[in-house]
C-alpha positions in Angstrom: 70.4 214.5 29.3 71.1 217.9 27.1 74.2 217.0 25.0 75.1 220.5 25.3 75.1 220.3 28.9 76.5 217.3 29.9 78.8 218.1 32.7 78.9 218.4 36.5 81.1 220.7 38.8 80.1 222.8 41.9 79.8 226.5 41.6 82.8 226.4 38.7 86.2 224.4 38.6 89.2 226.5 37.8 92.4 224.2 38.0 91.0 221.5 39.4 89.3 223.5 42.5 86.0 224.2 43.1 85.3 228.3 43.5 83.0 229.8 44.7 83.1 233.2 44.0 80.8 235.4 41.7 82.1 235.4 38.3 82.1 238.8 36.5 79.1 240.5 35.2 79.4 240.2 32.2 81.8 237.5 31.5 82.2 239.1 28.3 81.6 242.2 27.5 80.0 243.6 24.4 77.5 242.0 22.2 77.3 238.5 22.3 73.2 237.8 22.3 71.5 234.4 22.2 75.1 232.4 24.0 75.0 228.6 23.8 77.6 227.6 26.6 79.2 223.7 26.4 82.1 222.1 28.0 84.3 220.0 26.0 87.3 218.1 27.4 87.7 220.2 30.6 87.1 224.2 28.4 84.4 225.8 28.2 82.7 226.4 24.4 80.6 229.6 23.8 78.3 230.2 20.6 76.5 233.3 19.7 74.5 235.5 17.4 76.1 236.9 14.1 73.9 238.6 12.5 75.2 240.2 9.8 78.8 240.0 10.6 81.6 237.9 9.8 83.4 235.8 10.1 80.4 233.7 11.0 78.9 232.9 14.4 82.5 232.8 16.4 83.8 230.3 19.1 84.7 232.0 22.4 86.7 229.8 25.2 87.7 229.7 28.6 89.2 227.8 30.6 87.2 228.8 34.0 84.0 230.7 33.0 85.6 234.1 34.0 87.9 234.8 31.0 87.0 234.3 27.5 88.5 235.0 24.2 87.9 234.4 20.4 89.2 230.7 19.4 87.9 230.6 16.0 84.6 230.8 13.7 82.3 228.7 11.9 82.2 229.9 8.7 84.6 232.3 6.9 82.5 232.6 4.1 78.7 232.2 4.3 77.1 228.6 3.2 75.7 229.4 -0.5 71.9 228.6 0.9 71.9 231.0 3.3 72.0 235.2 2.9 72.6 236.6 6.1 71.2 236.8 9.8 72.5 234.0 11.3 71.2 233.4 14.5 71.1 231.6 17.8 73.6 228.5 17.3 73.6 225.6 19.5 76.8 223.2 19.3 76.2 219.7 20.5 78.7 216.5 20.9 76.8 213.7 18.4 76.1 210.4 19.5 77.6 209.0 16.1 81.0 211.6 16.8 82.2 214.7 16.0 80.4 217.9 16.7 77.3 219.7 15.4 76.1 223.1 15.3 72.6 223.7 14.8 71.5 227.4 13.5 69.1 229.4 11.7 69.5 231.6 9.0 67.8 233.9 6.4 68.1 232.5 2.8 68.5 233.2 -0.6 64.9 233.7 -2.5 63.7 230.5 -3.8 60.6 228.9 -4.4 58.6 231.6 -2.3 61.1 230.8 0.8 61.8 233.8 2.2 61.9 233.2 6.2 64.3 231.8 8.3 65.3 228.3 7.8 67.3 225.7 10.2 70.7 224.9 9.2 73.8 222.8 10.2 77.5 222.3 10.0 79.7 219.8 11.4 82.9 219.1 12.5 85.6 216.7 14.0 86.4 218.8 16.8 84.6 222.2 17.9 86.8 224.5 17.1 86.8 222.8 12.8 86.7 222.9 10.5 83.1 222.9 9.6 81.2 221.5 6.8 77.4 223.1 6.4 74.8 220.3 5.1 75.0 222.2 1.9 70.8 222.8 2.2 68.3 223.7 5.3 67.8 221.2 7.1 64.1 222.8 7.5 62.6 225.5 5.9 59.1 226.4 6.0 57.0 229.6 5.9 56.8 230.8 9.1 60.3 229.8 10.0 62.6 227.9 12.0 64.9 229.6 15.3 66.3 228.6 18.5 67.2 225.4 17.3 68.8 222.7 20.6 69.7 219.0 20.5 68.5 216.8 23.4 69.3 213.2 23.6 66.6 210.7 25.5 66.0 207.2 25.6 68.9 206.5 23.2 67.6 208.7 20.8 68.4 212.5 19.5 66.1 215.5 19.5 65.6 218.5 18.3 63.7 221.1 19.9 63.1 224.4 18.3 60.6 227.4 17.6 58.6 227.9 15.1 58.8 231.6 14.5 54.7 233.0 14.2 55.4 236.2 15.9 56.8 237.6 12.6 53.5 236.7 11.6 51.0 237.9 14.4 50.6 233.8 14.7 51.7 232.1 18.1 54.8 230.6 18.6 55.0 227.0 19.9 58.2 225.2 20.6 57.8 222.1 19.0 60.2 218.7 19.3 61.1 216.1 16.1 63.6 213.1 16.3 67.4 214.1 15.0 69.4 211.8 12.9 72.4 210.3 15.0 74.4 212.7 12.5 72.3 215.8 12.7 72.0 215.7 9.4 68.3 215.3 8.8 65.1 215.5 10.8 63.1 212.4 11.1 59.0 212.5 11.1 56.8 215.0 12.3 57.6 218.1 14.7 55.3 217.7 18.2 54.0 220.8 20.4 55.7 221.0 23.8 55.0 224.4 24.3 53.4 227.8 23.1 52.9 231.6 24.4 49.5 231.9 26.2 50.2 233.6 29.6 50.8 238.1 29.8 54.3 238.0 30.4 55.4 236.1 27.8 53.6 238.3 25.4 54.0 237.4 22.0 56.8 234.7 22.4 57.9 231.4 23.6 61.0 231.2 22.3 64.9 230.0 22.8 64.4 226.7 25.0 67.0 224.9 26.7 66.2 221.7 28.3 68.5 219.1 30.6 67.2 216.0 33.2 67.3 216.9 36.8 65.6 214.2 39.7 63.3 212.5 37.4 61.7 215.8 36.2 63.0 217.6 32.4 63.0 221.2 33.2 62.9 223.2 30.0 64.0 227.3 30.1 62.5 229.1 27.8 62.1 233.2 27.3 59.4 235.5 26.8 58.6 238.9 26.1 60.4 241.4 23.5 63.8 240.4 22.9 65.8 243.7 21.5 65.6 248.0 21.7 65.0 249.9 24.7 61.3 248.9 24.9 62.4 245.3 25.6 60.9 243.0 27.9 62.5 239.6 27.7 62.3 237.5 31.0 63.3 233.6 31.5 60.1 231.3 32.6 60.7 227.8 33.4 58.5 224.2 32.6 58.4 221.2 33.9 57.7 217.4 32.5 58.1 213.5 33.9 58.5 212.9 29.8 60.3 214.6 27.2 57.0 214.6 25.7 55.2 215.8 28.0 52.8 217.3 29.3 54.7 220.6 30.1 53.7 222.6 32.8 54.7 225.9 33.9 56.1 226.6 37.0 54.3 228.8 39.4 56.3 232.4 40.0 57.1 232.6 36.5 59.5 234.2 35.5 62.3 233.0 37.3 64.6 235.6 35.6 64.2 239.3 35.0 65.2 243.1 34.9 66.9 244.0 37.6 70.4 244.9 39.8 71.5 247.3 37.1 70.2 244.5 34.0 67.4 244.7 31.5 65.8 242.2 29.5 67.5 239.1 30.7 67.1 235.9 28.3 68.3 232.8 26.0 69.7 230.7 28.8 71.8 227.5 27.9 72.3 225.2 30.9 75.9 224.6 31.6 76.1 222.2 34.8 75.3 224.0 37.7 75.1 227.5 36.2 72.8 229.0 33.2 74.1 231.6 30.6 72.5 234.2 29.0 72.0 237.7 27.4 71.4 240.9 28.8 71.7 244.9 28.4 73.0 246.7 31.1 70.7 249.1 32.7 70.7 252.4 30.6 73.4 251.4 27.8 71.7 249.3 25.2 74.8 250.6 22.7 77.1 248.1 24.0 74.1 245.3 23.0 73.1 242.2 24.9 76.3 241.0 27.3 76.9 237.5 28.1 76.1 236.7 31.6 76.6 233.7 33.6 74.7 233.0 36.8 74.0 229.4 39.5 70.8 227.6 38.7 69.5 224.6 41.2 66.8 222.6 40.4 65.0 221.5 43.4 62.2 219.8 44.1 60.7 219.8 40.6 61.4 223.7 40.5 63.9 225.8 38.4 66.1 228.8 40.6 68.6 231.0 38.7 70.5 233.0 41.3 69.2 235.9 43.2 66.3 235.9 40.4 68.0 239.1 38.7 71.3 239.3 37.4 74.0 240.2 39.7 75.5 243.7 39.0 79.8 243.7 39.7 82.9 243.8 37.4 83.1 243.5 34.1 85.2 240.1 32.6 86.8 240.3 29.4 87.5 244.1 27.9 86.7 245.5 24.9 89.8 248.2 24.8 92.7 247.4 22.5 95.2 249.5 21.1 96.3 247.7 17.8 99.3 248.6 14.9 98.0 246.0 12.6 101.6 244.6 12.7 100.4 241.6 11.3 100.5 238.6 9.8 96.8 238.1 10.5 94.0 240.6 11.4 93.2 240.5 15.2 90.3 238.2 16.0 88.2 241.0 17.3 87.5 242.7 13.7 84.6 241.3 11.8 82.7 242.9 8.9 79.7 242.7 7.2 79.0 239.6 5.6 77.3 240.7 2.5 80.0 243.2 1.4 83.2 241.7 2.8 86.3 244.5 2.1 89.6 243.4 0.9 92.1 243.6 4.4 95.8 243.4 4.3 97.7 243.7 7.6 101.2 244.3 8.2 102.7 247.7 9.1 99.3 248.9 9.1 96.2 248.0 8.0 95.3 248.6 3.9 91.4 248.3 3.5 89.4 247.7 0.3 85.6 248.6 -0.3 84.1 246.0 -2.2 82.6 247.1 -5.4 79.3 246.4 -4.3 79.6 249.3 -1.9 79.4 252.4 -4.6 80.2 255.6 -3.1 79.0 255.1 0.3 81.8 256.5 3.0 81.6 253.3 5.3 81.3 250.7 2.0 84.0 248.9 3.3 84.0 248.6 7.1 85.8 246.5 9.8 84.6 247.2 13.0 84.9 245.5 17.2 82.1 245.2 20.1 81.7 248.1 22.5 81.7 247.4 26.1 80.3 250.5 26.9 79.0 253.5 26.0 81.6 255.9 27.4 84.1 255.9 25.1 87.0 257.2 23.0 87.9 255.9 19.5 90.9 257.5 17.8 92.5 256.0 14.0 95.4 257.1 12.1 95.7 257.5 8.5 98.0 257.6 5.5 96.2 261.0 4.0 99.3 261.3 2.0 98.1 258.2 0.1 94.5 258.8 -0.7 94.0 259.1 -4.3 91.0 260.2 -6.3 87.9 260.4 -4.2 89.3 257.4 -1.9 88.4 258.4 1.4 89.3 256.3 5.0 87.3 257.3 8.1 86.2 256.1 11.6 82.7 255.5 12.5 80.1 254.4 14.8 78.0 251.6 13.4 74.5 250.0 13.8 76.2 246.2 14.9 72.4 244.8 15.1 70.2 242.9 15.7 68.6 244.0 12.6 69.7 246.4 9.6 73.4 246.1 9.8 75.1 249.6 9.7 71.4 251.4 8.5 72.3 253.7 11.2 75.8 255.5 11.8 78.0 258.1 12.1 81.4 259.1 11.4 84.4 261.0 10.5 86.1 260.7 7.1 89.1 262.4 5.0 90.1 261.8 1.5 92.9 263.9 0.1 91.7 267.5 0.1 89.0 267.7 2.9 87.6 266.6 5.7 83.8 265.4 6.4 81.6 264.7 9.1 78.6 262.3 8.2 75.3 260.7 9.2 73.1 258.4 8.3 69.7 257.7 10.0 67.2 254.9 8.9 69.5 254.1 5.5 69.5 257.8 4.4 72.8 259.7 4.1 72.6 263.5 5.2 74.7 265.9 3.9 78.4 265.7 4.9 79.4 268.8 6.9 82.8 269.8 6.4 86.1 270.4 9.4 89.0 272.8 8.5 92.0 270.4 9.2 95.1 271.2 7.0 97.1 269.4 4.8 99.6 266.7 6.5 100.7 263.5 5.8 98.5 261.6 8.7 95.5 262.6 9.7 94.5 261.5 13.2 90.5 261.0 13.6 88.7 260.9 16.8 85.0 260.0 18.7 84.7 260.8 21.8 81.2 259.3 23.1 78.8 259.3 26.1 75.5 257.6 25.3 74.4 258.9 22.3 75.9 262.5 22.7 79.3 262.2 20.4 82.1 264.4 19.4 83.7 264.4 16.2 87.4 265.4 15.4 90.7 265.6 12.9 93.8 266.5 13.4 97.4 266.8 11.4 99.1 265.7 14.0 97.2 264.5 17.1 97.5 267.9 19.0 95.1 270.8 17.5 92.1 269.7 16.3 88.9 270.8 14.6 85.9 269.0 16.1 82.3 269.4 15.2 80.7 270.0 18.7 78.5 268.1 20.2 75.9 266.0 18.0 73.4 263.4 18.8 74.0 260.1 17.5 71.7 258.0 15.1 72.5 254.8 16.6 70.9 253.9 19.5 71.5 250.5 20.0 74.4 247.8 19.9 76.6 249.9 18.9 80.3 249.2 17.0 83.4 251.4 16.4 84.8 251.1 12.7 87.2 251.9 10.6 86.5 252.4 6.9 86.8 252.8 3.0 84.7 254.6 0.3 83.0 257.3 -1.4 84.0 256.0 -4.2 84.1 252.1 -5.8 86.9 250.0 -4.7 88.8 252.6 -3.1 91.8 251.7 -1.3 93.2 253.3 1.9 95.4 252.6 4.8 95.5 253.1 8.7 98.6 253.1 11.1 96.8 252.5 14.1 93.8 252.4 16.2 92.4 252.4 19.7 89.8 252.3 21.8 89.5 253.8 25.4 86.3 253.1 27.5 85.5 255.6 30.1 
C-alpha cells in the first residue's frame, strides 16, 4: 500500500456524501507542476514544485478536492545543503510517526557535487513545522528526482529516478529500503524500470505506485516535461511483486494531450482518483495546472478517465485585489529564493531589494501564479517617496521551470521618469522612456493577451501614456510582480494591486 495514498472513497466525499460530479479543470489554477496529493484525517494535502521560489514547496488543502488554498510551507528559509530548484516533493505518514517529505534539490558546490541530490524534512503534523535532515539523504552524480515512499511487507521504500537524461544516459527508476524514520536509505538501489519504448523518449520518470487486486501498478511519465515542444504522457506497469518484474501495459499511454490539455503528467494516486500536471491547450504562460481526474484499476490494467483530461471550469482563481493592510503578506506572494527582499505590510506594502540585486529594476521582486494568459495587472505607488535612483515597478516574470526571472518585462518609475524594460535570455535592453508627469502616485498597468502586452503610467489612474503594443520575452509560466531596484537596497512602497483575468 502507497503511504501517500492510503485512503478509499467513491468518486470524492464532500461532507460525508459521495459526489459524483466532475471536479473542476483545473482544480487549481496557475502553476503548481509535479502535485503529490494525500489525505490526512479527512483533508486533502497537496505538494508541488518550487523551483526557485519561496517560501519553499507550499502546502495546499481542501476539504473536497474542488477548492484548494495555501495552508502553509515547508521551508521559510532554504536548508543550508541545498541552493535552489527544489522539486517534485512527496509527503508520506511514517510508520514510526509523524510525517515526511521527500524532495530533491540542487546543492551548494562541494566535493565535485553538482547535480540534484535527494533530501528530507520531517514533521509532527503536515502542515509543521519541518526539520530538513541537515544533509542529502543521496547524492550522486547523475542525480536523484521523483523521490515516493511505498510501504510493503512491513517494510518502507523508496522509489525514485535516477536523473541520466541530463546526461544523454537512460533513466531507470530504481527502488532501496527506507528507514522507518525516512531518515536514511538502507543498502543498494534496485532497477524496476527504465525508458526503452518511442514514446517515452528520453524519460521514465515521476513514478507513483499503490496495491490494487493482487497486482502493484506503478504510473510513471514519459516524454518532454516543459515549453511548448512538450510531450509528456502518463504510461502505466504492472507487477505480482514490488520487485518485480514490471511490465508495461499494452495501449500505453493511458494519459495524454487532449480536450483542450497538453502534456499531461506526474500523477500521485489519491484513492479512486490520480492527480497531475498539465498546460492548457495554447497558454503555456499560466504553467502546468493541477488536475485531478477517476482512475480504476481493473483487471490487472490501469484507466485514468476518458484517457485525456477533461476540459470545463476552472477551480480556485488566481484574481485578487489586495491593500496590503496587513499584519502578514497574503499567502499567494512568494519571491525568489536566492535574493529574498525585505517586505513590510500594513497600509501598503514597503519592499526592499536585497543587496545582492545591484541595479537591476526587478532586484527585489514578489510576484503570484497566473491563471491565464488574458490578463490585466495594475499597482499603485508612493512616487512621492522614491528617493535617489530607487525605483518601484510592475512586471511580468519568467516563474520557471528553469532560470527564474531570466526573462521579463515591465514598467518602472523612480522619482523623475518613467521606463519601460526588457530582458530576454538574462540580458537587459535599453529602457525606453513614457511621458507621465509629476504626481504623488503613480498608477502602473499590463494589460496582456498571450504574449502581445501593453504597457502603461498614469498620475492618477485616468490618462495614461502607454507604450503600444510589444511582444513579450516570456513565453512560458508566467508571473505578475511587483518590484524594487535600479539601485542597491532601494526601498519603495505600493498602495495596492490587482489582477483581472480576461
Amino acid at each position: 500500500m502507497l503511504l501517500a495514498a492510503a485512503l478509499t472513497f467513491a468518486t470524492f466525499v464532500a461532507d460525508g456524501r459521495a459526489q459524483s460530479t466532475p471536479l473542476p479543470s483545473p482544480v487549481a489554477s496557475g502553476d503548481w507542476p509535479d502535485p503529490d496529493v494525500t489525505r490526512i484525517d479527512g483533508a486533502y494535502y497537496a505538494v508541488t514544485t518550487s523551483g526557485g521560489w519561496a517560501p519553499t514547496f507550499r502546502i495546499l488543502r481542501s476539504a473536497d478536492l474542488r477548492t484548494w488554498s495555501i495552508a502553509g510551507s515547508v521551508f521559510r528559509r532554504s536548508p543550508r545543503w541545498a541552493k535552489d530548484s527544489f522539486w517534485a516533493p512527496e509527503l508520506a505518514k511514517l510508520p514510526s510517526g509523524g510525517y515526511a517529505l521527500l524532495y530533491s534539490a540542487y546543492p551548494h558546490r562541494r566535493r565535485g557535487r553538482t547535480w540534484f541530490c535527494l533530501g528530507v524534512a520531517t514533521a509532527r503534523s503536515p502542515l509543521g513545522p519541518w526539520r530538513d535532515l541537515g544533509r542529502p539523504l543521496r547524492c550522486t552524480p547523475r542525480g536523484t528526482i521523483d523521490p515516493t515512499p511505498v510501504a510493503a511487507g512491513g517494510r518502507l521504500y523508496l522509489v525514485y529516478k535516477e536523473d541520466g537524461n541530463a546526461f544523454d544516459r537512460p533513466t531507470p527508476i530504481l527502488l532501496q529500503r527506507l528507514r522507518g524514520d525516512g531518515r536514511e536509505l538502507l543498502g543498494t538501489p534496485r532497477e524496476l524500470i527504465r525508458n526503452r519504448v518511442r514514446w517515452e523518449d528520453e524519460v521514465a520518470e515521476a513514478p507513483s505506485l499503490v496495491r490494487r487486486d493482487g497486482w502493484w501498478h506503478m504510473l510513471y511519465s514519459g516524454g518532454l516535461c516543459c515549453s511548448p515542444d512538450c510531450s509528456y504522457a502518463v504510461g502505466s506497469a504492472r507487477a505480482r511483486k514490488l520487485t518485480g518484474p514490471w511490465r508495461r501495459q499494452t495501449g500505453n499511454p493511458i494519459l495524454r494531450s487532449g480536450n483542450g490539455w497538453r502534456c499531461p503528467g506526474h500523477t500521485s494516486i489519491v484513492g479512486d482518483h490520480v492527480a497531475f500536471h498539465a498546460y492548457r491547450a495554447g497558454d503555456f504562460l499560466s504553467g502546468r495546472q493541477l488536475l485531478i481526474a477517476p482512475i480504476e484499476f481493473a483487471g490487472g490494467r490501469s484507466t485514468i478517465g476518458a484517457v485525456s483530461p477533461l476540459s470545463g471550469p476552472a477551480g480556485t482563481p488566481t484574481t485578487f485585489d489586495d491593500t496590503f493592510a496587513g499584519p502578514k503578506l497574503a499567502p499567494e506572494w512568494e519571491w525568489p529564493g536566492i535574493r529574498p527582499p525585505g517586505i513590510l505590510v500594513g497600509g501598503g506594502l514597503r519592499l526592499r531589494s536585497p543587496l545582492r540585486g545591484g541595479d537591476r529594476p526587478d532586484a527585489g521582486l514578489i510576484a503570484r501564479r497566473l491563471g491565464g494568459d488574458k490578463y490585466t495587472a495594475t499597482a499603485i505607488v508612493r512616487r512621492d517617496q522614491l528617493s535617489g535612483d530607487a525605483a518601484a515597478g510592475l512586471a511580468v516574470v519568467r516563474g520557471g521551470p528553469f532560470s527564474l526571472a531570466d526573462q521579463a518585462i515591465g514598467v518602472v518609475a523612480d522619482a523623475g521618469s518613467v521606463r519601460i524594460w526588457r530582458r530576454a535570455r538574462g540580458r537587459l535592453s535599453t529602457p525606453v522612456a513614457l511621458a507621465v508627469p509629476a504626481a504623488p502616485l503613480i498608477y502602473l498597468r499590463i494589460e496582456a493577451d498571450g504574449l502581445r502586452v501593453r504597457l502603461s503610467a498614469s498620475p492618477d489612474g485616468i490618462a495614461w501614456a502607454s507604450s503600444g503594443v510589444l511582444r513579450s520575452p516570456v513565453v512560458e509560466t508566467a508571473r505578475v510582480a511587483l518590484t524594487g531596484g535600479s539601485t542597491r537596497a532601494a526601498t519603495v512602497r505600493f498602495l495596492r494591486a490587482t489582477l483581472v483575468e480576461h
